[in-house]
N, C-alpha and C positions, 0 to 999 in steps of 0.2 A: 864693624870691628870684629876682625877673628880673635878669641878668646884662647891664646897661648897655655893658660895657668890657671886654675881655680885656686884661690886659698880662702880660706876660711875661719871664723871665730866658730868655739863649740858649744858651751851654755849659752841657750835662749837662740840659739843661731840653729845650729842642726838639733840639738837635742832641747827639749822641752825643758819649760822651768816650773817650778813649783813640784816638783817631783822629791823626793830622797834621793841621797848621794849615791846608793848603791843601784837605786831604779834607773839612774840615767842610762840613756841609750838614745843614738839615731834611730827614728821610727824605719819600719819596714821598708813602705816606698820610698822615703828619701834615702836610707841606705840604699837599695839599690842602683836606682837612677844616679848616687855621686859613685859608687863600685863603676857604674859605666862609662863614664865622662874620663874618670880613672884610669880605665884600659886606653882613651887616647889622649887624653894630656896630664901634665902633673899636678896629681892634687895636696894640699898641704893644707895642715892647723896649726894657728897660730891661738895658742888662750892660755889664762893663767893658771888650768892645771898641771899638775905635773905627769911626767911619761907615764908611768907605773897606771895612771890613772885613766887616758885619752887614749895610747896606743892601744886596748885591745877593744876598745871602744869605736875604732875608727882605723879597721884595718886595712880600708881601702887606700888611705894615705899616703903616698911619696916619703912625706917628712912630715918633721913636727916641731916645733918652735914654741915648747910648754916656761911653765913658768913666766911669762911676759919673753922669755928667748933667754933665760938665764941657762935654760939645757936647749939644742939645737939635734938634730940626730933626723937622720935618713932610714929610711927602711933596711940596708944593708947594715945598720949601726955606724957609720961613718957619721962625725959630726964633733961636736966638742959641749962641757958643762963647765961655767961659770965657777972660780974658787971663790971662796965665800966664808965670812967670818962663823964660828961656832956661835957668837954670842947673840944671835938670833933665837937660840934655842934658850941661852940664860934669860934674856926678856921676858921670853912665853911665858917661861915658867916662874917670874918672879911676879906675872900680871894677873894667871888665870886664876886666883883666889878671889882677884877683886871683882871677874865677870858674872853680871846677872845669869840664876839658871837660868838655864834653856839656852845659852849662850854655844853654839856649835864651832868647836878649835879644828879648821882642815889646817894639818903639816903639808907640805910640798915640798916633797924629797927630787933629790939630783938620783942619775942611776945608783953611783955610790952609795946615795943616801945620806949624801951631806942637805941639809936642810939649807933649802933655799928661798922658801918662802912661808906664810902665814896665812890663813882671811881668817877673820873675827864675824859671825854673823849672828846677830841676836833677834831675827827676822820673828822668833817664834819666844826670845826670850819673856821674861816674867816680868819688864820694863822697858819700854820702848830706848830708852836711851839714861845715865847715871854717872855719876863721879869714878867708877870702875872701870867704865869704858875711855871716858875720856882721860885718865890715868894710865891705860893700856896705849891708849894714841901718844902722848907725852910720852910714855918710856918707850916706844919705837923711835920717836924722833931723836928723842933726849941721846941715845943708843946711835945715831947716826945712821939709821934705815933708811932708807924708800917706802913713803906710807901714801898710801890712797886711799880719799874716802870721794865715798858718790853723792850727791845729791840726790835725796828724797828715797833714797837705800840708809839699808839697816846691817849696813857691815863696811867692815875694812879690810885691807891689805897691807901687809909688810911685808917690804922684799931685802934680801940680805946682801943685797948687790943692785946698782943701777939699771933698771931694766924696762923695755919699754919695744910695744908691735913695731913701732915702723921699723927700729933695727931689725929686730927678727923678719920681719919683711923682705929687706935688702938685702939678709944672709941668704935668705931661703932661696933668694932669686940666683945667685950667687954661684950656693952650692946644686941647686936645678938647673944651671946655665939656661935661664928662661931668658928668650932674646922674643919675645911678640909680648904683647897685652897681657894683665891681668886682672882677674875680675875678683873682689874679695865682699866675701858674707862676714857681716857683724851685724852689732844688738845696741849698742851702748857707746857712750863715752870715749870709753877706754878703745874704742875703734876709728875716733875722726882722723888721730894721725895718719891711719894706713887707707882710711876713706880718701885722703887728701892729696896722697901719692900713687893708686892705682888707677887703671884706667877705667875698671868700672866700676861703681860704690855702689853696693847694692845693700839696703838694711831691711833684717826680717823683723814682723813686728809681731809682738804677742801680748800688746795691752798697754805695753809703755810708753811712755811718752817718746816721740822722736823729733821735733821739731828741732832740736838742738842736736842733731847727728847730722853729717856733713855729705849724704849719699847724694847721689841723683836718679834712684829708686828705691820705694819701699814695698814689700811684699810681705803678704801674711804669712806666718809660718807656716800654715795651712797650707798654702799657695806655692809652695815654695817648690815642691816636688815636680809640679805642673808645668811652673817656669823654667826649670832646670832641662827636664824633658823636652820642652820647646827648642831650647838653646839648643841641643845635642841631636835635635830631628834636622835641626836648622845649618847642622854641620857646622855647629860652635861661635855661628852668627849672632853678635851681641849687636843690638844698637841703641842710644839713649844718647839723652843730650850731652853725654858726657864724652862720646867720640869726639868729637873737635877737639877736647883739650887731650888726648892720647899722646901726642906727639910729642907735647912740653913735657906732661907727665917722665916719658920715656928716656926724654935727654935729664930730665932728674933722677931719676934713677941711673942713668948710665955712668951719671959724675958722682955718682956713691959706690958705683961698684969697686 
């Protein structure tokens, strides 16, 4: 399989987890090695932070498809952001009295800086879990949000708009008029829709569980640099069991564009 597209998830994918917000970063050699794959084909992120936060993070990118794709945006700024109700912002702020310290509020602003999204993570809080939390869950839904919670995590999500990677996926492909193969990096859950529609599913692993991700390779984060390198020595030659199903893959995507 020639590899048309890289796209990619950013936390626990390229950049490490268990880090502060502020330490993230793609390490050394996997920045470079995706900088070079970069110069020959396009590469893009899709994850649920927002621009302000990924773009200088990940310069080498094409595009970016932050917030779950509620903002879309090309390197040139060409792209479009999601309108979205204010009262995303009235919830936050009618819930975070109830959250246990140590409770960590990320905003996720659109360029404008309309607030487009939420995560709740209490990974460090002073209670694994309590009535304030699940009272913050309730009044997102109650509120008529988009809430996600993960299994065996210690945070949520609320988006202030319908949102979700595989759209972002089929934008990106869209606005990159990618017409061969894709191969996309994820971590988690929130990555089997766009595992399930590209042509190669690659998932990096850094301790979590993966059994329940929908890839047809796993690779240590570690490892990642190494394999990436391979691909791009190989002149973008991907193959795994998941070539055969490319084709189908392809005409799914092409009845979405």
């Amino acid at each position: 399989m020639k590899i048309a597209a890289l796209f990619t998830d950013y936390d626990g994918t390229i950049a490490p987890v268990g880090v502060r917000r502020e330490d993230s970063a793609v390490p050394g050699p996997l920045f470079s090695v995706l900088s070079e794959i970069s110069s020959r084909i396009p590469v893009a992120i899709i994850t649920s932070k927002d621009l302000k936060f990924v773009r200088p993070r990940t310069t080498f990118a094409w595009a970016w498809a932050t917030v779950l794709g509620l903002e879309v945006r090309l390197r040139d700024g060409e792209g479009r952001q999601a309108n979205v109700s204010s009262d995303l912002l009235r919830v936050l702020d009618s819930v975070r009295y109830t959250l246990p310290p140590g409770t960590v509020v990320e905003e996720k602003r659109g360029t404008d800086g309309s607030l487009l999204g939420v995560s709740l993570d209490w990974t460090s809080a002073s209670e694994p879990t309590g009535p304030g939390l699940l009272e913050a869950e309730r009044a997102f839904r109650a509120a008529g949000f988009q809430v996600k919670v993960y299994e065996g995590e210690r945070f949520l999500d609320a988006y202030a708009a319908p949102a979700d990677k595989v759209s972002a996926f089929n934008e990106l492909i869209k606005l990159l008029h990618i017409r061969g193969s894709v191969m996309y990096l994820g971590d988690s859950e929130t990555d089997n829709g766009v595992f399930e529609v590209c042509d190669a599913a690659v998932c990096v692993s850094h301790s979590q569980r993966t059994e329940h991700l929908h890839c047809g390779l796993t690779v240590d984060f570690q490892e990642l640099p190494g394999m990436l390198a391979k691909i791009l020595s190989d002149g973008l030659e991907f193959r795994n069991a998941q070539e055969k199903n490319a084709s189908r893959k392809e005409k799914t995507r092409t009845s979405l564009r």
